[in-house]
Structures are given as C-alpha cells and as structure tokens.
C-alpha positions as CSV (number, residue, x, y, z in Angstrom):
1,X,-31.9,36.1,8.0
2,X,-29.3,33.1,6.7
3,X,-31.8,31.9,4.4
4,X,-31.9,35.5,2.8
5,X,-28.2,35.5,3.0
6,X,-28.1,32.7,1.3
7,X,-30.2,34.0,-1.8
8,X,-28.1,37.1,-2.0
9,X,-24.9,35.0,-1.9
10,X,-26.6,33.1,-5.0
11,X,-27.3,36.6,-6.8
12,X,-23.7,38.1,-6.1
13,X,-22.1,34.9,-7.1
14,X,-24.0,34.6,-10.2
15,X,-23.5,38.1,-11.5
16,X,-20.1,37.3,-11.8
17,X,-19.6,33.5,-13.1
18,X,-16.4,33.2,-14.2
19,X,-14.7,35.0,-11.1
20,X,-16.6,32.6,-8.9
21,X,-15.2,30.0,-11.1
22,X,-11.6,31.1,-10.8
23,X,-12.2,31.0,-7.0
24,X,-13.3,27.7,-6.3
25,X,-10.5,26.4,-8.5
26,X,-7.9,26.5,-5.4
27,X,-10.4,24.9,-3.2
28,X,-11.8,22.0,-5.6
29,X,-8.0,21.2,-7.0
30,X,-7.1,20.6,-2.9
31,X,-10.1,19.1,-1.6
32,X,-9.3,16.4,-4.9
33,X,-5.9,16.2,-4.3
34,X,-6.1,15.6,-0.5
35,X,-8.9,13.0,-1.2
36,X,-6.6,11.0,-4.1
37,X,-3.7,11.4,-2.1
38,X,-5.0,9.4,0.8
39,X,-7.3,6.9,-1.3
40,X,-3.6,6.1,-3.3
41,X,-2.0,6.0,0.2
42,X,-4.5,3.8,1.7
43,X,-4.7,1.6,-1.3
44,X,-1.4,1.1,-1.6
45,X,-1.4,-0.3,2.2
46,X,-4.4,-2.4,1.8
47,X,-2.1,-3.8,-1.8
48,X,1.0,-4.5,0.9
49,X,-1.0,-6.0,3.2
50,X,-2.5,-8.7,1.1
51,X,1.0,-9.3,-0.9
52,X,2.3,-10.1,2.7
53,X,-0.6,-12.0,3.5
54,X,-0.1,-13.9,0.7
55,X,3.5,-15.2,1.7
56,X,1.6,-17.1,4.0
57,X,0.0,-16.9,7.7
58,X,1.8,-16.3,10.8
59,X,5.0,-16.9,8.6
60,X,8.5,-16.1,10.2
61,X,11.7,-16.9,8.6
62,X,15.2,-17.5,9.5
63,X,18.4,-16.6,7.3
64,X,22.2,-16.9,7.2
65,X,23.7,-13.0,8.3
66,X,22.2,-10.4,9.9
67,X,20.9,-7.0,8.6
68,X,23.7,-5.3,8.9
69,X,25.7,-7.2,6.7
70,X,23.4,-9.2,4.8
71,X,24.2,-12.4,3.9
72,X,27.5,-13.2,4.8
73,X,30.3,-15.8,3.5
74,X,31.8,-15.9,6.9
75,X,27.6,-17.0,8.1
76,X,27.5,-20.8,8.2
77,X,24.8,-21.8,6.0
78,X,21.4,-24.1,7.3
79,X,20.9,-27.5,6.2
80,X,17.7,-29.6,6.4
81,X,18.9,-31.2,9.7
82,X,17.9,-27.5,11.0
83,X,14.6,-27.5,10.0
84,X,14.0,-30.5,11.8
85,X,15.3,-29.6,14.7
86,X,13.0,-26.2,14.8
87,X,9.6,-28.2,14.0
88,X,11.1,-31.0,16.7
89,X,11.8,-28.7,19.5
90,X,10.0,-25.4,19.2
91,X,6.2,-24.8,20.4
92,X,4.1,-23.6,18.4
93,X,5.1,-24.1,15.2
94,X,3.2,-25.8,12.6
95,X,5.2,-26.3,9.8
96,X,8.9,-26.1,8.9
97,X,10.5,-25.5,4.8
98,X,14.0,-25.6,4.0
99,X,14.6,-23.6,1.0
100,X,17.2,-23.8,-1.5
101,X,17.5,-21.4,-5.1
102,X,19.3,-21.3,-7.6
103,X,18.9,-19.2,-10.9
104,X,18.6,-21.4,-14.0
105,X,17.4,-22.0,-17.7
106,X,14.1,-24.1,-18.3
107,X,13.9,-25.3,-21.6
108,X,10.8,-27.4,-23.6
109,X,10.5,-28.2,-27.5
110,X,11.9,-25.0,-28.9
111,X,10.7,-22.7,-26.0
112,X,13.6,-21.4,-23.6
113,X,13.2,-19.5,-20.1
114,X,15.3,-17.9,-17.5
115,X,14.2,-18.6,-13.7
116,X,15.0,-19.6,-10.8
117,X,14.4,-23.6,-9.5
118,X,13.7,-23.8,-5.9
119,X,13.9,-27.2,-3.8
120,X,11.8,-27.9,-0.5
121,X,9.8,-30.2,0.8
122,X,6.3,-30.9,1.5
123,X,6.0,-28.3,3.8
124,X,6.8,-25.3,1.6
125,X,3.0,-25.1,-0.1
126,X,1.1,-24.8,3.0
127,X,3.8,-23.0,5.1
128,X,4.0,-20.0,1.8
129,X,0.6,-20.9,1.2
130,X,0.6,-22.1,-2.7
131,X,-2.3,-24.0,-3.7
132,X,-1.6,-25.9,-6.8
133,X,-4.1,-25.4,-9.5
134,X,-3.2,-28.3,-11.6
135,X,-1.8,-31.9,-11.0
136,X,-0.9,-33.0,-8.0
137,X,2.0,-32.3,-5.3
138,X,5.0,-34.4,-4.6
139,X,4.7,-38.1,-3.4
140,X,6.5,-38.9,0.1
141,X,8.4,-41.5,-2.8
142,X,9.3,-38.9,-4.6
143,X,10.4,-36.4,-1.7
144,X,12.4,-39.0,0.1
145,X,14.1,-40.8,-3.2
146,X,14.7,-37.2,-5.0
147,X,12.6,-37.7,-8.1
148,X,13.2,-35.7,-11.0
149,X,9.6,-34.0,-11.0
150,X,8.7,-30.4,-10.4
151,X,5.7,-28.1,-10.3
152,X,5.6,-25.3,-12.6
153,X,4.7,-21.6,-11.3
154,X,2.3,-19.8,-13.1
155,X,5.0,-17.5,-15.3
156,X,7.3,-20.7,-15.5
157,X,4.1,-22.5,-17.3
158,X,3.4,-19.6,-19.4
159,X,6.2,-18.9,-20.6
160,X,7.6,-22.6,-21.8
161,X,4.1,-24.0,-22.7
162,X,1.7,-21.4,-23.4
163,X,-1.7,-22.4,-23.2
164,X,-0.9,-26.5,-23.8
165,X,-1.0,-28.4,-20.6
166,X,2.3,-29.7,-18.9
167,X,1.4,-32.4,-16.8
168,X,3.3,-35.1,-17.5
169,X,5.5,-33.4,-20.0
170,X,9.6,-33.9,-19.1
171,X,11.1,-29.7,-19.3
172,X,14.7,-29.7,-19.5
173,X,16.0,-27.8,-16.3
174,X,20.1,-26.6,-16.9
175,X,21.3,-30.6,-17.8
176,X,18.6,-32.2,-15.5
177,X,15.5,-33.5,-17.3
178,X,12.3,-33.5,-15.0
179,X,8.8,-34.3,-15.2
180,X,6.4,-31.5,-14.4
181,X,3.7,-33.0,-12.2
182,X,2.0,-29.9,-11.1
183,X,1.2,-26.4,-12.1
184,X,1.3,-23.8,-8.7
185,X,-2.2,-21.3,-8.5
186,X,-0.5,-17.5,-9.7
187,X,-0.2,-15.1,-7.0
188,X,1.0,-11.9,-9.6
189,X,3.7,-9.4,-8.9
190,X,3.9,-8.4,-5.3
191,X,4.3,-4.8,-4.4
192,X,7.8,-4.9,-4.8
193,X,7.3,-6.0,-8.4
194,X,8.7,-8.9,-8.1
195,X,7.3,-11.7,-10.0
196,X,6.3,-14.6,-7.5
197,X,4.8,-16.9,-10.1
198,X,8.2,-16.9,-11.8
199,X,10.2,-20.4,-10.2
200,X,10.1,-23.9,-10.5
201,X,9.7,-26.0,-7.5
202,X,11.1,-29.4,-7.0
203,X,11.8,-31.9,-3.9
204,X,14.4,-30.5,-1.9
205,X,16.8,-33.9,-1.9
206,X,16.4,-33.5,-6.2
207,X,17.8,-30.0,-6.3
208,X,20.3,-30.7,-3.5
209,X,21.8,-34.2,-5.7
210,X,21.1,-32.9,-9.3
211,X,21.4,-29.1,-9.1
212,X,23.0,-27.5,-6.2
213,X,25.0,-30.4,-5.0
214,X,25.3,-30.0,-1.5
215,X,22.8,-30.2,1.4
216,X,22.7,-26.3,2.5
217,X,20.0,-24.8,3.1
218,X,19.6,-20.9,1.8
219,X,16.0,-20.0,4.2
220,X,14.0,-21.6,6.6
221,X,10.0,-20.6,5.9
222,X,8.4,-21.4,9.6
223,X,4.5,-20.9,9.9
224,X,3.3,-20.8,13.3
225,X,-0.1,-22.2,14.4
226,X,-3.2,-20.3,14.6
227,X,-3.1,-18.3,18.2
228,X,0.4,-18.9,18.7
229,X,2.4,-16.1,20.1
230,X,5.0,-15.5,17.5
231,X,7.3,-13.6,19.9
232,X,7.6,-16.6,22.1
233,X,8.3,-18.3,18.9
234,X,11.3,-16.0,17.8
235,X,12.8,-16.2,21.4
236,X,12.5,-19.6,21.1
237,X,13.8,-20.0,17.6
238,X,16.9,-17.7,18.3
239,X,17.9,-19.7,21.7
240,X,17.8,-23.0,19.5
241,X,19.3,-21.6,16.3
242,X,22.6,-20.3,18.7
243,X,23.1,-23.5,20.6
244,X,23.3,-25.3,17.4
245,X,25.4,-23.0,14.8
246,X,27.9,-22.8,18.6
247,X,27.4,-19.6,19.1
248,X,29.0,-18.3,23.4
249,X,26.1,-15.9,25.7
250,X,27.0,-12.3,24.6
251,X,28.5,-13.4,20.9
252,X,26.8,-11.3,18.1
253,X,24.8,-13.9,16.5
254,X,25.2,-14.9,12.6
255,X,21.9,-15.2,11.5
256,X,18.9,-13.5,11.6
257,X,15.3,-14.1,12.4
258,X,12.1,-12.2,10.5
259,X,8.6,-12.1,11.7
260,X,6.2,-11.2,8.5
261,X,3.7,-9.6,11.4
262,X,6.6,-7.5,11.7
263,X,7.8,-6.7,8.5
264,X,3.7,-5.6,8.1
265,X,3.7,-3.7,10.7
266,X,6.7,-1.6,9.7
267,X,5.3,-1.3,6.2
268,X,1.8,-0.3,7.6
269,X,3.5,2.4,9.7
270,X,5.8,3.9,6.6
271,X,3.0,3.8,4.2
272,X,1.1,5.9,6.7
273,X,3.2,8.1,7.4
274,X,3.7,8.5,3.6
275,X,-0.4,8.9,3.2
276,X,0.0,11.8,5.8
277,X,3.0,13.4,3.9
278,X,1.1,13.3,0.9
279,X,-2.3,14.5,2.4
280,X,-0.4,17.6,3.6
281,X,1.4,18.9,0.7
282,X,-2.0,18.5,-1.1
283,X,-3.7,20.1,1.6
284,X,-1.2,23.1,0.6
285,X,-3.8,23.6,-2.2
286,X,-6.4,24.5,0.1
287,X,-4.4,27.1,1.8
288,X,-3.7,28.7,-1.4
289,X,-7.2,28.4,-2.8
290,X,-8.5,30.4,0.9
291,X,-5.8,32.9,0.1
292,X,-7.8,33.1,-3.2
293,X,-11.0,33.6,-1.3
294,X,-9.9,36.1,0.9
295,X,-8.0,38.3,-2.3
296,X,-11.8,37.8,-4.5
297,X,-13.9,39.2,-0.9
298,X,-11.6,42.0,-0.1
299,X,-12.1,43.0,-4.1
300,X,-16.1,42.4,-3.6
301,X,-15.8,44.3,-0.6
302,X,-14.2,47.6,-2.5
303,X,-17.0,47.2,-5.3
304,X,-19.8,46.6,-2.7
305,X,-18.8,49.5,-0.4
306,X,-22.1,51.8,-1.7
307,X,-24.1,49.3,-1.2
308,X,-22.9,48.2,2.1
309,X,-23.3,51.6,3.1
310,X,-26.7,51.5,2.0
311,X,-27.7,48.9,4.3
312,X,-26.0,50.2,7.3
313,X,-28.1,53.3,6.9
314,X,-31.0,51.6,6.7
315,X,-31.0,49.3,9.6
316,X,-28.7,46.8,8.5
317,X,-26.6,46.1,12.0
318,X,-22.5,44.9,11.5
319,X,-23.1,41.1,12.5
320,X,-25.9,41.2,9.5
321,X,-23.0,42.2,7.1
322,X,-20.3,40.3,8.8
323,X,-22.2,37.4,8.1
324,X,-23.3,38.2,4.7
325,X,-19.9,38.2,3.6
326,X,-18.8,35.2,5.3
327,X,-21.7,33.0,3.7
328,X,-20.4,34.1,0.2
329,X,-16.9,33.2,1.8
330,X,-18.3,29.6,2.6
331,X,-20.7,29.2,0.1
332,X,-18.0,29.6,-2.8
333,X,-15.6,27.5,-0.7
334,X,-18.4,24.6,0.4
335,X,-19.4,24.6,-3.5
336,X,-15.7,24.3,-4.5
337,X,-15.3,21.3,-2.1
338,X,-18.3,19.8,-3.1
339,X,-16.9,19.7,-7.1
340,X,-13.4,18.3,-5.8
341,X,-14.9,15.9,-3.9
342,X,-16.8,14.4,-7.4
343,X,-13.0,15.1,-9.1
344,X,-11.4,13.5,-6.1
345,X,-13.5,10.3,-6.2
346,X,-13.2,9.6,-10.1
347,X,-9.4,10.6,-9.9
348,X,-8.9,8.0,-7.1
349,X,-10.7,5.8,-9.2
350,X,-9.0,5.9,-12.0
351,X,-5.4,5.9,-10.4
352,X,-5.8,3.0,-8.0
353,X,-7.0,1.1,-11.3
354,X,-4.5,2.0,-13.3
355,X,-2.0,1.3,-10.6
356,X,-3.3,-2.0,-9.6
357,X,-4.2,-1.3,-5.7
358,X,-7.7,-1.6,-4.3
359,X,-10.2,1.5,-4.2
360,X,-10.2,2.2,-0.3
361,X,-13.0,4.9,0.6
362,X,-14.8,5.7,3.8
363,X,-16.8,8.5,5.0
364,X,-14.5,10.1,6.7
365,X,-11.9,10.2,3.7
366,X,-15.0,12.3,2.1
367,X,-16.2,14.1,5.0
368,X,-12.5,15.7,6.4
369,X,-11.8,17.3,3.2
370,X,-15.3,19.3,2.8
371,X,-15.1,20.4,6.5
372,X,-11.7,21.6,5.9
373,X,-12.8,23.3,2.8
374,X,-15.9,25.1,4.6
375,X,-13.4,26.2,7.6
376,X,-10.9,27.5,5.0
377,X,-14.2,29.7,3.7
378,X,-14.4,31.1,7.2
379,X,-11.1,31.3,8.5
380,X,-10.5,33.7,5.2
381,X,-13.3,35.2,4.7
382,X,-13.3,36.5,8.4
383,X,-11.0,39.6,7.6
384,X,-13.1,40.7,4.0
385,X,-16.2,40.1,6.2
386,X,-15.1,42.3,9.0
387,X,-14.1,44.8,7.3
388,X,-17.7,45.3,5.3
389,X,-19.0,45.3,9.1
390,X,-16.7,47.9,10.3
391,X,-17.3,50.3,7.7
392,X,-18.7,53.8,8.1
393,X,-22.1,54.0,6.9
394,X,-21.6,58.0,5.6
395,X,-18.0,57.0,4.2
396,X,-19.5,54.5,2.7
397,X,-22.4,56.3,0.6
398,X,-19.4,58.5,-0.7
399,X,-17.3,55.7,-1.7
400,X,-17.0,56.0,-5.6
C-alpha cells in the first residue's frame, strides 16, 4: 500500500509541477538556511579557537587595572623585577615575558610605516608562541647589553622591504637606528581583525633605554607547563602579585589576572549561543514553508474531493486516505529538504570561504535539518489528510 502511495504521490505531484515547485520553496530555503547558519556558526568557533590557540598554549596574562575600569593611572604599573619574581616563586609556570609597547614609525630607504615596537625578552617567542621564519633570535649579549637589533613581523617586513631580505639591514625605528636580525613566521589577522603580524620586536632593556625610557612593564605573558592546573596558577599568581604591589586582605586589588582557557571558553559559549540564535530564526523558514504545505493539501483536498469519494465507495478505508495525503505531505516536504540540503552545503561553502573560517560539517549538521523538514511534512499535512479521511463518501461524489 505505501509503495502505491508512493506512485500516486509521484502522479499528483507531477501533474502539477510548478505548484509543487512553489511548495518546496519554504522548505528548501529553511532547511539551507538552518544548515548555513550553523556551518557559519560553527566555523566561526573553530576560527576563534585557533586565533586563541595561536596566542600561545596554556597562556595567562597579568595587567595593570581591572575590568571594570580598565587600565588605570591610579594602577601602579609592572616592571621586569615582576616577572621574575612570578617565574621564581610560582609552580608551574614555564615561562615568564614582560611586555612593553609603544606605537611608532619604522622607516628604511624611502619606505615609511606606522607600528607599534614591542620590547621583551627571550621568553616572549615561546611563551606567545612565534616561530621566527628568518634569521635568528636575540643573543643573551644582546638581551642583557640592550642591542639595537630587532625582529621584523611579517606586515612590518612587508611593508618597509617588500620582497628584498632584511637580515642585516639597519631600519630606522622613531630616532633609534636598529639592525633587523630576524623576520617572525605571520600568524594573519585574528578574529578580531587585528593584524598580529603588524609589530616590531626588540630586547626588552633596548626599548626600555632607547624608546620608552623607563623600566615599566605594560603586560606580563605567563605560559604554564603542559598538565599544569592553571587555576592553581592564578590563585597563585594573584596571592604573589598583592603581596608585592602592598595590597591589605579585603583591599580591591589593582590589577587583573586573564586565563586564555578562559577567555575560550567564554567565546565558545557566546558563539554557541549565537549558532543557536541563528539556527532558530532560520528554522522560522521551515515553519512558514509547512504552513505552505498545509494551504497547497487543503487546496488538493477541495479539487480531489470526487475522486476521494470515489475510493471511499469502493473500498478505500479512511487510514488508506489519511495516509495518502500525508505521503504527498512528506514527500514534497522530504524532496524540498533534500534540494536545501545541496543549496545549504554549497552556500556554506562558499561563505565560510569567502569569510575566511574553516568549513565545519558533520552528519548531524545534515541529518537534523531533513528530519525536521520530513516532520514539518507531517505535522502539516495531518489536518489536509484528515480531512480527505473524514469525508462523506455520498457528499463526496456530489462535490462539484
């Protein structure tokens, strides 16, 4: 009987092409926006993720202020003293970079650039996790004596020497002149679209004498070891951070400590929630497209009627037509789902690329949308198909 049902279902639906058409549009626009919508959601995630990742692993950091204020004037700043005291005295940690930035302009031969030259020390590559793609890193000489020698990010190199390579060339950096000894591996814009290829790095004790001129400290980048329990690590940090800035048991503390496991986790939980939000107003589409379904059967059910009364007086029992009606109901709506999921995959496809986020697809992504699209077919085509079953087969031969 369902396999005959089927066939009919093909005949009716045939008959009238463009109708059928016009029906499955609700159903295959929501089944592709739902799909998009969580591949975009997901990919965007997967893009945080990595962009975090890349700051380095197990990274924490310590500033001057606290959220609520931001950084304040009133916040004593951190000098490098700091830094040693955290790698000295706290467990755990494996490495420990002051950081210092200032904004500045970069000049070589006739080629002039706006960015920002950032001092540390040897510690900053592996605790943000640069890998330097040409040259060398600092000496201990030249960490220790504050060298004039700096390695060039990957917009920095770009943008003052084009394709020609730096090493050993001296770049003129605000009044300082300073020998570039390295060029930094480029990591791209992050998320945020900020441009992390776009700095100059030199030895902290250079930019502290010959730029900034004085020894305080803007961040402290801390990477903790593999299997270490950053929480520990934070409690730990934050008891030694207010014994040394002086700070009384019960005083509101005047700096702030960040765990990037924690920032990811906050950004994992937004960004899903914003997947779900998104997933549901598309899923509206589907609603609308099933209100579509159930409007097309109730007007195949008033041009069917004679023939419906046909088969009631013939044998034809009310389930047979109840489900008749509901396998054209599912059919159109299964089809539908089955176009949007093509639509969905290519749109996804093409946004994520143009968009620069990764492609994330599983089955499920694929399989939630098409059951939801078959059980819209039923849930509206119940009320068309129910009332073909109820009808009265002598009411029906009259029906005109």
């Amino acid at each position: 009987m369902i396999w005959n049902a089927i066939r009919e279902t093909s005949r009716q639906l045939s008959r009238n092409p463009m109708r059928s058409a016009l029906t499955m549009l609700g159903i295959l626009i929501g089944v592709a926006a739902v799909i998009a919508m969580i591949a975009l959601g997901r990919g965007a995630a997967a893009r945080v993720g990595k962009d975090l990742s890349g700051l380095g692993q197990n990274l924490l950091f310590v500033v001057p202020g606290t959220p609520a204020h931001g950084p304040s004037a009133t916040a004593p700043p951190f000098d490098d003293s700091d830094a040693r005291a955290i790698q000295r005295e706290v467990a755990g940690v494996a490495g420990v970079a002051p950081s210092v930035g200032r904004p500045t302009v970069a000049v070589y031969g006739g080629a002039t650039w706006r960015t920002t030259v950032t001092g540390s020390t040897a510690a900053f590559l592996s605790v943000m996790a640069w890998r330097v793609a040409n040259g060398r890193v600092f000496t201990e000489a030249e960490l220790r004596t504050g060298a004039p020698v700096c390695l060039l990010g990957a917009t920095a190199h770009r943008e003052l020497f084009g394709t020609l390579d730096p090493i050993g060339a001296t770049i003129r950096i605000g009044n300082v002149s300073m020998r570039v000894v390295g060029v930094l591996a480029a990591k791209g814009t992050s998320t945020f679209g900020q441009d992390q290829d776009d700095f100059i790095l030199v030895p902290l004790a250079t930019h502290q004498r010959r730029i900034s001129g004085t020894h305080e400290v803007d961040l402290l980048f801390i990477s903790a070891r593999d299997g270490a329990d950053t929480t520990q690590i934070r409690t730990e940090l934050d008891a030694l951070m207010r014994k040394r800035r002086h700070l009384h048991p019960g005083e509101a503390a005047n700096f702030t400590v960040r765990d990037m496991k924690e920032i990811s986790s906050m950004i994992g939980s937004i960004t899903g929630v914003l997947t779900q939000l998104l997933a549901a107003i598309a899923a509206v589409s589907l609603l609308v497209g099933g209100i579509g379904i159930m409007n097309i059967m109730l007007v195949a059910v008033s041009e069917r009627t004679r023939e419906i009364g046909i088969r009631l007086a013939v044998g034809a029992r009310g389930r047979d037509v109840l489900a008749q009606f509901l396998i054209e109901a599912v059919v159109l709506s299964a089809v539908g789902g089955v176009i949007g999921i093509g639509l969905g995959l290519g749109g996804s496809y093409l946004i994520t690329r143009k968009l620069g986020v990764p492609l994330e697809l599983d089955l499920l992504l694929v399989a939630l949308p098409f059951g939801f699209s078959a059980l819209v077919g039923v849930i509206f085509g119940f009320a068309p198909a129910r009332k073909a079953a109820r009808l009265n087969p002598i009411d029906a031969l009259r029906h005109e």
